[in-house]
C-alpha positions as CSV (number, residue, x, y, z in Angstrom):
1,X,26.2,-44.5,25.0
2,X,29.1,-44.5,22.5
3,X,30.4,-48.3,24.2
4,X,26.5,-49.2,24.1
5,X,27.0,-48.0,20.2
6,X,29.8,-50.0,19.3
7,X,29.1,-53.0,21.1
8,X,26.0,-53.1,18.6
9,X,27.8,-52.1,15.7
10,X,30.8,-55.5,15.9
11,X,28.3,-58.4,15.2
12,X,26.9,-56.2,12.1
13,X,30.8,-55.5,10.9
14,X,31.6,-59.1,11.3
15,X,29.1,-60.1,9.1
16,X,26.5,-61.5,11.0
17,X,23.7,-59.8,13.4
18,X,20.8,-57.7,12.6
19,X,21.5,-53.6,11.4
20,X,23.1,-52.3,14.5
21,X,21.6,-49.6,15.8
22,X,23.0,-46.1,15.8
23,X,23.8,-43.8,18.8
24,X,21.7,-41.8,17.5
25,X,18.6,-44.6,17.7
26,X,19.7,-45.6,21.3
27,X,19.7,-42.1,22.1
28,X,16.2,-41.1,20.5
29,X,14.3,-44.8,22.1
30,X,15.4,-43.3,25.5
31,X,14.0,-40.0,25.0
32,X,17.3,-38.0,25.2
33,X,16.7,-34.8,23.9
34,X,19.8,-33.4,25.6
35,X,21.7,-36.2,24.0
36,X,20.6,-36.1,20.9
37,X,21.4,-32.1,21.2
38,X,24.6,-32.3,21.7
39,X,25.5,-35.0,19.2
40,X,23.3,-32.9,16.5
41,X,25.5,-29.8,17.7
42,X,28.6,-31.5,17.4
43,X,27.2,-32.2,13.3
44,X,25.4,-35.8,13.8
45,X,23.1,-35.5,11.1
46,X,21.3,-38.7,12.2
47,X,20.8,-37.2,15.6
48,X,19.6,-34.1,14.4
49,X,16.7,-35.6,12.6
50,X,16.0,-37.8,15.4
51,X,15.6,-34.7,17.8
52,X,13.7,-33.0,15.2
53,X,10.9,-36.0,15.4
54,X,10.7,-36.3,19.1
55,X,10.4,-32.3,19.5
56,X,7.6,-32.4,17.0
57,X,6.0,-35.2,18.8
58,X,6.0,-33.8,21.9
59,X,5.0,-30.4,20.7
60,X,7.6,-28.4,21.6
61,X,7.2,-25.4,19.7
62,X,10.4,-23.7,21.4
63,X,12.6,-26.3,20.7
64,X,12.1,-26.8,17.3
65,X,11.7,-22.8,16.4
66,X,15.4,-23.3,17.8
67,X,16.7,-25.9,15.1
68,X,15.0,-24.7,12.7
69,X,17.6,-21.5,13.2
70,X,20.7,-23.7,13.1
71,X,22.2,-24.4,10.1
72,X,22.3,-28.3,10.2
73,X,20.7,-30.8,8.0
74,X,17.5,-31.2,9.9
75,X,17.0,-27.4,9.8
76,X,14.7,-27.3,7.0
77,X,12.7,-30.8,8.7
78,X,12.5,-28.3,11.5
79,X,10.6,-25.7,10.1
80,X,8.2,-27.4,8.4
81,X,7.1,-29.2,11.2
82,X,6.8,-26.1,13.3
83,X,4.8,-24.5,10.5
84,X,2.7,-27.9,10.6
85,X,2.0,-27.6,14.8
86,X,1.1,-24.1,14.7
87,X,-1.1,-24.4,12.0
88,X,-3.1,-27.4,13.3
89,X,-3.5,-25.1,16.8
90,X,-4.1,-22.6,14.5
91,X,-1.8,-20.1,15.7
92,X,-2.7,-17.2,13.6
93,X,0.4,-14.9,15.3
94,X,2.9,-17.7,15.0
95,X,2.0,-18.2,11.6
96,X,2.6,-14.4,10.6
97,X,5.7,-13.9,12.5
98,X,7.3,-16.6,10.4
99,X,5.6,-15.7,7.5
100,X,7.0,-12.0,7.9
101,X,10.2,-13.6,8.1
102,X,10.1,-15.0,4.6
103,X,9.1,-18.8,5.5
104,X,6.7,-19.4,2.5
105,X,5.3,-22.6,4.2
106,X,3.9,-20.2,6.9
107,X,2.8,-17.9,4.6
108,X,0.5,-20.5,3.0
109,X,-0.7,-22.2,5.8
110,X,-1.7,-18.6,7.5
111,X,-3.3,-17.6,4.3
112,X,-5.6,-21.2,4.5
113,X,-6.6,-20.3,8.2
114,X,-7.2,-16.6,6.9
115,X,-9.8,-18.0,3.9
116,X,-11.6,-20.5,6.6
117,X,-12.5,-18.3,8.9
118,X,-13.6,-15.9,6.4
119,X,-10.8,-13.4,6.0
120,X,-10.5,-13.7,2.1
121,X,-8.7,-10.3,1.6
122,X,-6.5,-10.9,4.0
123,X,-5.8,-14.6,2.4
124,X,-5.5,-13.3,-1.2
125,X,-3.3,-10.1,0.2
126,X,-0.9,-12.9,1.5
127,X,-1.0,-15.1,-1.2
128,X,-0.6,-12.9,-4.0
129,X,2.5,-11.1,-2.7
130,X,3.8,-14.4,-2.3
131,X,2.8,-15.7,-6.1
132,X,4.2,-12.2,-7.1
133,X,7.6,-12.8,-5.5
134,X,7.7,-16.1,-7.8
135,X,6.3,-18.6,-4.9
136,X,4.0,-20.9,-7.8
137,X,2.7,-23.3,-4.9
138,X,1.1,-20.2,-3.7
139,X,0.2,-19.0,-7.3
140,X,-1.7,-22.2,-7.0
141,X,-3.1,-21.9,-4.1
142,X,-4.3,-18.3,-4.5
143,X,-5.8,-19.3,-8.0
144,X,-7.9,-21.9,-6.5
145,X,-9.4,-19.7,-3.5
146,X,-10.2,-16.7,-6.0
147,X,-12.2,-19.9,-7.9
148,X,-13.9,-21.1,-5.0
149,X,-15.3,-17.9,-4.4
150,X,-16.4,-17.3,-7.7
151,X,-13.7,-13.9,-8.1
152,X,-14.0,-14.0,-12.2
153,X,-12.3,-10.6,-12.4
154,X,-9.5,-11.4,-9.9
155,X,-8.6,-14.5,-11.9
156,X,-9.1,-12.6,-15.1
157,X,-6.0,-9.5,-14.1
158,X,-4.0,-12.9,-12.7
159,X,-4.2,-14.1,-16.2
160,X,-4.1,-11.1,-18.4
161,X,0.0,-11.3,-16.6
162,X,0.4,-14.4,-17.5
163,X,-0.4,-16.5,-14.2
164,X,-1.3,-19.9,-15.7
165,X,-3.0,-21.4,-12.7
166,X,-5.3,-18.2,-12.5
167,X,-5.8,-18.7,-16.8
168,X,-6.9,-22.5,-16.4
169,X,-9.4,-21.8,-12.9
170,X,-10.7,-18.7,-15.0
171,X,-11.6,-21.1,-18.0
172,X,-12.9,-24.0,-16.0
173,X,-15.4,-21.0,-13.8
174,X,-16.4,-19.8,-17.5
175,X,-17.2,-23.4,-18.9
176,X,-19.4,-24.0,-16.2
177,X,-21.1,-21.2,-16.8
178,X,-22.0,-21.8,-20.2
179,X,-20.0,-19.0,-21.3
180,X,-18.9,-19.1,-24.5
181,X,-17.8,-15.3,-25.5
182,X,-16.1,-15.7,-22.2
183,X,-14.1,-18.6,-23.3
184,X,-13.6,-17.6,-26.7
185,X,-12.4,-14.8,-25.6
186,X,-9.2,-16.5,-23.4
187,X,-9.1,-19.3,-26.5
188,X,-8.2,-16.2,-28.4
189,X,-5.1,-15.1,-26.6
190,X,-3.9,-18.9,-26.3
191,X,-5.6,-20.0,-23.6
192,X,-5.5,-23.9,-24.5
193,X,-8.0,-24.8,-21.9
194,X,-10.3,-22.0,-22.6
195,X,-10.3,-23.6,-26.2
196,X,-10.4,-27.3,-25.0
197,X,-14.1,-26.0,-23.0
198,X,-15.1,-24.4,-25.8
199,X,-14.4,-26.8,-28.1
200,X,-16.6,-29.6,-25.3
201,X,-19.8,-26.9,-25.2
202,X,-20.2,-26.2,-28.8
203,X,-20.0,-30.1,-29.3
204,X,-22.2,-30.6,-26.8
205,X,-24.4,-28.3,-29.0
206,X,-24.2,-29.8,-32.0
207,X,-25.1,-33.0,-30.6
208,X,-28.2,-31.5,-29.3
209,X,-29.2,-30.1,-33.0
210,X,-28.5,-33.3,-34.4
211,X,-25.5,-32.6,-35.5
212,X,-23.3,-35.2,-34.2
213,X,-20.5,-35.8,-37.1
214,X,-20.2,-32.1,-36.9
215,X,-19.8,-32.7,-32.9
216,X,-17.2,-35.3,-33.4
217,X,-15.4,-34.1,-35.8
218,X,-15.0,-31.2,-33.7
219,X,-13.8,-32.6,-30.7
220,X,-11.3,-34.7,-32.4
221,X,-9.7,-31.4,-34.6
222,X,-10.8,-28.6,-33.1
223,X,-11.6,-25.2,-34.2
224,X,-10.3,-23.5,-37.3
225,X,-8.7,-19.9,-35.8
226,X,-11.5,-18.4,-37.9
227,X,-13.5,-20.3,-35.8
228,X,-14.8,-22.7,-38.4
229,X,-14.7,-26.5,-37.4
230,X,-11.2,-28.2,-38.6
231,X,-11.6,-31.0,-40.5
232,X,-8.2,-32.6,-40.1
């Protein structure tokens, strides 16, 4: 394979010839995983990638559970498509036991199965230990599944310590509502989209009384913090 390699490799250094292809390539087109394995062992970063696609495209959960271990470029690229597999089989028990070993991937993808097949507490129990360990993707994702399902007082403790995603779904869930002590309430404390809803509904007001330079001018200046309407 290395003759094969280099034989491709002298038209390309000569200057002529099409990109030669890598051993790496030759290996990977005829399907050598052991190959590829040992070239990735021996610190071919090129084959290790390689092997890493054609484990994940052949499904082989063992395999890639065991690159993911090794400390090599592709390790990362390894993990993430296990976590990917398992999750589209939905392997609830894979999921956890790499979720319990700190992958955070896992951890969110477990925590979406959770939620669709109605396991919420379980899903938010996940989540939020990850959001609390400083993981914002799942502070994200945990935000928007308490929104979804309408948890108003859930979002509300997220915010009250200071989770932003959890201030801005909370704000949105209020506006819709119509509730405007609600969101006067967050606009209060600094929530800036609490005040930008509040701001829309009481325009949206005005307008309906027939009071539409009041309704502009409040949407383009805002509210006074007395809560008067600004004028510039």
């Amino acid at each position: 394979m290395e003759e094969a390699a280099q034989a491709l490799r002298a038209p390309a250094d000569a200057g002529g010839g099409p990109v030669p292809m890598s051993s790496a390539d030759l290996l990977a087109d005829r399907g050598d995983l052991d190959g590829l394995r040992a070239r990735a062992d021996a610190g071919d970063e090129d084959a290790a990638r390689e092997l890493v696609r054609l484990l994940a495209d052949r499904g082989d959960l063992d395999g890639l559970r065991a690159r993911a271990d090794t400390y090599d470029e592709a390790a990362e690229d390894a993990a993430r498509e296990l976590v990917r597999l398992l999750a589209e089989r939905g392997d609830l028990d894979g999921l956890r036991e790499l979720a319990d070993a700190g992958d955070k991937d896992a951890a969110r993808e477990l925590a979406g199965l959770l939620a669709d097949r109605g396991d919420l507490d379980q899903a938010v129990q996940i989540l939020r230990a990850r959001a609390d360990a400083g993981d914002q993707d799942a502070a994200r994702q945990l935000a928007g599944m308490l929104a979804r399902h309408g948890d108003r007082d859930a979002l509300r403790d997220r915010a009250d310590a200071g989770d932003y995603y959890a201030a801005r779904h909370l704000a949105a869930l209020l506006a819709d509502r119509g509730d405007l002590d609600g969101l006067r309430e967050l606009a209060d404390v600094g929530n800036q989209g609490a005040a930008g809803y509040l701001a829309d509904l009481l325009a949206d007001l005005l307008t309906k009384h027939g009071k539409g330079e009041e309704a502009e001018r409040l949407r383009r200046f805002g509210l006074n913090p007395d809560g008067s309407i600004a004028r510039s």
